[in-house]
C-alpha positions as CSV (number, residue, x, y, z in Angstrom):
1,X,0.0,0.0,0.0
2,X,1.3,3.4,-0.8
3,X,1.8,5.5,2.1
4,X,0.8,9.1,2.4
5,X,1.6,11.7,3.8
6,X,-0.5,13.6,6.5
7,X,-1.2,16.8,5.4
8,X,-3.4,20.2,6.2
9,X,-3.4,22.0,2.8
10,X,-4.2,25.9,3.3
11,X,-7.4,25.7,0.9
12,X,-8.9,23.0,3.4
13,X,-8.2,25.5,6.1
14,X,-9.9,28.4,3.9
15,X,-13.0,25.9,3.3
16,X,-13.4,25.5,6.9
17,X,-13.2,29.1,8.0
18,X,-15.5,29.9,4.8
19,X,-17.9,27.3,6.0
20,X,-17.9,29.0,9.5
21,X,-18.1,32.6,8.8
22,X,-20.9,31.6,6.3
23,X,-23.1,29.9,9.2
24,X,-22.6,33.1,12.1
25,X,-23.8,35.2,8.6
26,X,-26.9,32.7,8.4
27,X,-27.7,32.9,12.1
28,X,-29.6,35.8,12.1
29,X,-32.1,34.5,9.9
30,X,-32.5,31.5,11.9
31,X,-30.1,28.8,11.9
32,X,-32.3,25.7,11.0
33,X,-30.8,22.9,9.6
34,X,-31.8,23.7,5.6
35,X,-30.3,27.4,6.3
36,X,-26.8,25.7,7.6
37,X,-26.5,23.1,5.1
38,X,-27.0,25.5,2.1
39,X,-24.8,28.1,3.2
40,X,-22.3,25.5,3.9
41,X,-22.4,23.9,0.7
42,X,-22.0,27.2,-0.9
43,X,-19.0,27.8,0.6
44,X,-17.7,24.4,-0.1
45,X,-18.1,25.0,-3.8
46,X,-16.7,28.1,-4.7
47,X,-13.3,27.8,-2.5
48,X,-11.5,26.1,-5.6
49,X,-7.8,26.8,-6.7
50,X,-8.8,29.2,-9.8
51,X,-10.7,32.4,-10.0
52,X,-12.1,30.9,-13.4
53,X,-13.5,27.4,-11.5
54,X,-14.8,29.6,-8.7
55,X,-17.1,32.0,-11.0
56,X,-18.2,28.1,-12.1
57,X,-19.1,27.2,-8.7
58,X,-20.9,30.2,-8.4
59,X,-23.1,29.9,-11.5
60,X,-23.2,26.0,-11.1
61,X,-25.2,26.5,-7.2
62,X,-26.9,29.5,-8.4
63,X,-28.5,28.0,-11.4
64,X,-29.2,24.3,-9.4
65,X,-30.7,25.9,-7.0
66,X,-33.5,28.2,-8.8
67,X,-33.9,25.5,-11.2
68,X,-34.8,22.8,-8.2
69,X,-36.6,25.4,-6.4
70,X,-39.1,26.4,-9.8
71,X,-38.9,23.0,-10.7
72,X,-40.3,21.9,-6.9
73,X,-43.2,25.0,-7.3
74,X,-44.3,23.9,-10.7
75,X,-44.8,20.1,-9.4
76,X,-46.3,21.2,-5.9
77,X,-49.5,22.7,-8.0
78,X,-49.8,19.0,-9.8
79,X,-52.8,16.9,-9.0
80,X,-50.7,14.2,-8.0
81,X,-48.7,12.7,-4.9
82,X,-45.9,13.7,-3.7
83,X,-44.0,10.8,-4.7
84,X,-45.5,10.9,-7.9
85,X,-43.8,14.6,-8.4
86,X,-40.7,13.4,-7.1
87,X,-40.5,10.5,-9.8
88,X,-41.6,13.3,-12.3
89,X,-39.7,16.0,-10.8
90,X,-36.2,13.7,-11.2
91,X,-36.8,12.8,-14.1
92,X,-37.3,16.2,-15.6
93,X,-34.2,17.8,-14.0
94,X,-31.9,14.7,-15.2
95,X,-32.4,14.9,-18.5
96,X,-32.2,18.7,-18.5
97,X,-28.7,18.5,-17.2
98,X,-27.9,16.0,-19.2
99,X,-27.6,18.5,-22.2
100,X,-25.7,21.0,-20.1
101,X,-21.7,21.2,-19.8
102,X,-20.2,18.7,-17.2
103,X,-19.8,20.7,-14.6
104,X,-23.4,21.2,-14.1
105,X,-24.5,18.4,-11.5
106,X,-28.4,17.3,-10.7
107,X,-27.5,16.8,-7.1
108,X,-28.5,20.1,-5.8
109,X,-31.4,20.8,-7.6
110,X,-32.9,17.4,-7.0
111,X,-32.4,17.9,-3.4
112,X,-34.3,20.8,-3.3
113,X,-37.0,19.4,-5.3
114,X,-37.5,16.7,-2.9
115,X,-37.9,18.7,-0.3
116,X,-40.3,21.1,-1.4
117,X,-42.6,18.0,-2.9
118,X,-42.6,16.5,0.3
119,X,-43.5,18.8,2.9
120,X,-47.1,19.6,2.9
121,X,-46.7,22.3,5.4
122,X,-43.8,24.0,3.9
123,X,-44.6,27.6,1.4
124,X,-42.8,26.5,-1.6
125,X,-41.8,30.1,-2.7
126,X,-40.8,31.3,0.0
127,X,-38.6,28.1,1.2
128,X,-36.9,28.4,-2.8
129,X,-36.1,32.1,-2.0
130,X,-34.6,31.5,0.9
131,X,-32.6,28.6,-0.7
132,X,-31.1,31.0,-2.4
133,X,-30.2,33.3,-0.4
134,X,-28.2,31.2,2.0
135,X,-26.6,29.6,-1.1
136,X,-25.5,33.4,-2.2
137,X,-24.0,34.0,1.3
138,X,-22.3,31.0,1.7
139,X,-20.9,31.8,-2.2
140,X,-20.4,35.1,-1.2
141,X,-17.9,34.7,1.8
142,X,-16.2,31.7,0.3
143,X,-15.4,33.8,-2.7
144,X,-14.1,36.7,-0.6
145,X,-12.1,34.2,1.6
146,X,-10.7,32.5,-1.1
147,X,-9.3,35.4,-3.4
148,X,-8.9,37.8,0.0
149,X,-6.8,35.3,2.1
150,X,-3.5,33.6,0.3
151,X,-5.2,33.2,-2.7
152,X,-3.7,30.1,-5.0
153,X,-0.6,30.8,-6.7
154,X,1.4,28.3,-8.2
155,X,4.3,30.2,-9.0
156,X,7.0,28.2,-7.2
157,X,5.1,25.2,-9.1
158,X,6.6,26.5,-12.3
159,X,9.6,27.5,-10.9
160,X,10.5,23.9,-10.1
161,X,9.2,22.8,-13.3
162,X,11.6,25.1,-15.1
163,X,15.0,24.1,-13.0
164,X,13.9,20.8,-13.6
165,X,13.8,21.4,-17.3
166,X,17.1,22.6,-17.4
167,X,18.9,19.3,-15.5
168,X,17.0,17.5,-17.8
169,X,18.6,19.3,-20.8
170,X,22.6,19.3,-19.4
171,X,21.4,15.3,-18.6
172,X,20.8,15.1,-22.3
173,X,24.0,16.7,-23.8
174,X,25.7,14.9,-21.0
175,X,24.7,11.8,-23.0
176,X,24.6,13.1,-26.3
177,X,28.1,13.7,-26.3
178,X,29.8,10.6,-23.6
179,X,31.2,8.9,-26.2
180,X,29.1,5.9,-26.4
181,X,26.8,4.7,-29.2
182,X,23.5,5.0,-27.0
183,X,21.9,8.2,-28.0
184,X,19.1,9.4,-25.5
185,X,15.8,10.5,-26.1
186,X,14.2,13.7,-25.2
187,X,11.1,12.0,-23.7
188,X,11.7,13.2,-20.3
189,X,11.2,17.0,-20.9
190,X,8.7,16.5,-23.7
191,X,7.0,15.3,-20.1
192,X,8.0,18.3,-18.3
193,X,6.9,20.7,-21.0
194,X,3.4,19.4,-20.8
195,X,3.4,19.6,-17.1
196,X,4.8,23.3,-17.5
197,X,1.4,23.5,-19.9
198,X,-1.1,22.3,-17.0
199,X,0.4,24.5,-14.5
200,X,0.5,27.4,-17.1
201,X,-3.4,27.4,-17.5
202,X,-4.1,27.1,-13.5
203,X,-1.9,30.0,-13.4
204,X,-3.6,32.1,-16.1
205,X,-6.9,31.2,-14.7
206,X,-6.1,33.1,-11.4
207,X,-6.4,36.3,-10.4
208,X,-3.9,38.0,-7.9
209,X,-6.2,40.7,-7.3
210,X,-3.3,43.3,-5.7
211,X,-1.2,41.9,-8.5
212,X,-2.9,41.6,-11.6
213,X,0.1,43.5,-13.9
214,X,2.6,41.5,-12.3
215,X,1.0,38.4,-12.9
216,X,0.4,39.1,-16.7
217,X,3.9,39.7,-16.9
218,X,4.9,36.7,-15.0
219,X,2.6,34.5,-16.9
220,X,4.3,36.2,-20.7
221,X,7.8,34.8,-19.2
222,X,6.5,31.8,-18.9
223,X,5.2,31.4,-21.6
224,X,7.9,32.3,-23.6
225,X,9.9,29.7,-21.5
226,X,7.1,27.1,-22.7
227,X,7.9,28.0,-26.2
228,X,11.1,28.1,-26.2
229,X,11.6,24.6,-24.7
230,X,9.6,22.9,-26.8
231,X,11.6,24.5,-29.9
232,X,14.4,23.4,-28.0
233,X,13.3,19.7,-27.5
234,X,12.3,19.6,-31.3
235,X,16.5,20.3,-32.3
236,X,17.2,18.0,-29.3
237,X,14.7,15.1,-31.3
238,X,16.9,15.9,-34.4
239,X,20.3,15.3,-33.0
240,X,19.1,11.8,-31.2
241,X,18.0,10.6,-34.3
242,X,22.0,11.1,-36.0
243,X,23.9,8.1,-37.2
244,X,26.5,9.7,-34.4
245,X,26.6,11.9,-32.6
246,X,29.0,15.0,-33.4
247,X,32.3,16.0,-31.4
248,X,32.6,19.5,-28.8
249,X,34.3,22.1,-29.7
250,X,36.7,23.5,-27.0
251,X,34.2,26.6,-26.6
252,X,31.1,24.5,-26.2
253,X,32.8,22.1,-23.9
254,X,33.7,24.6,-21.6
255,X,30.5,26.3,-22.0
256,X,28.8,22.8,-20.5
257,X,31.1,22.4,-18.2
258,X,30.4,26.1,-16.9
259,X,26.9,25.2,-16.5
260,X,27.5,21.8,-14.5
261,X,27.4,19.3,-17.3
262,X,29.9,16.6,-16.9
263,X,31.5,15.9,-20.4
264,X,34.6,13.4,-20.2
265,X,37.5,14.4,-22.0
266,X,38.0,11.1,-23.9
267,X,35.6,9.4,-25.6
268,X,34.7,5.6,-26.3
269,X,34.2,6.2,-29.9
270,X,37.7,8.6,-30.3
């Protein structure tokens, strides 16, 4: 079994807090268990790693819950049971959501559905308003947490990335040029550079709100280190695929060696 490490990310701590500043913001109203529940699963939702998935989450709970909550007031006027408007009611939503984007899931809306089908006593309208509302306060204060308080940045992410593109490359001239007939392959960075390319779009996808410039600049240089690598690895592709391989000058020799490339001096092939 693979063992892992205990850990306490800071966007579980964010959820938590989010999830508890949203239920004191609920109390007022009346903390009954519907209230709570909502609210907290609004703030669950939008405390996500990008600004982009977080407007998702918004627009994901938003829309599930006024579309469970009109869905649950059409059904209630039905002539018909309340499971009956259930097994309608599910139905309905399901295959509406089935024609929307992924992201959109029937969970929510169903939920609410149920409950407004079920309970005789309950005001339908006025039980799908207040849905909403503790939904938008729970979205509300998990949105500020998460962009207000160390929001994700996965700068140092690329960082590494990066260094670890250039070993990669000194590792491949290192055996490009060691004198023996095995020529290596430039698999390994082509696997960087598409890790650089996932952690490229999470970074463009945030928004450093006290540092937007900064982080349009940042995210130019690395983009122009993306591009640049991957014209890099397409020469690199070239030279593994030569008959064999080519000698150093003096220059470039020293050059490698100035960057920590160990090149040996004599070679099996000399």
């Amino acid at each position: 079994m693979k063992r892992h490490r205990f850990h306490v990310g800071l966007r579980t701590v964010k959820t938590s807090v989010a999830i508890v500043v949203a239920m004191i913001l609920v109390e007022p109203y009346g903390a009954t268990s519907a209230r709570l529940i909502f609210a907290m699963l609004g703030a669950m939702a939008v405390v996500q790693p990008t600004f982009k998935e977080s407007l998702e989450a918004c627009v994901t709970q938003i829309v599930g819950v006024i579309f469970g909550a009109l869905a649950g007031v059409l059904l209630v006027e039905l002539p018909t049971g309340p499971l009956t408007s259930v097994l309608l009611g599910v139905i309905f939503v399901i295959t509406v959501y089935n024609l929307l984007p992924s992201a959109f899931s029937p969970s929510l809306p169903c939920f609410i559905l149920v409950m407004v089908c079920t309970d005789a006593e309950m005001a339908p309208i006025g039980y799908a308003l207040g849905r909403i509302w503790d939904t938008a306060i729970g979205l509300g204060v998990g949105m500020i947490i998460n962009m207000a308080v160390f929001p994700y940045d996965n700068s140092r992410q690329i960082r590494e990335t990066i260094e670890g593109l250039d070993k990669d490359l000194l590792l491949f001239l290192e055996d490009m040029f060691d004198g023996d007939t095995h020529l290596p392959g430039p698999g390994a960075m082509n696997d960087r550079i598409d890790a650089l390319k996932s952690q490229l779009s999470i970074f463009a996808n945030q928004r450093l709100l006290l540092h937007l410039r900064r982080q349009k600049r940042t995210l130019e240089r690395y983009q122009a280190c993306e591009r640049k690598a991957r014209e890099l690895v397409s020469h690199l592709e070239v030279l593994s695929q030569l008959d064999r391989p080519g000698r150093l000058s003096g220059e470039n020799r020293r050059r490698l060696a100035a960057c920590g490339a160990k090149v040996a001096e004599r070679r099996e092939l000399d």
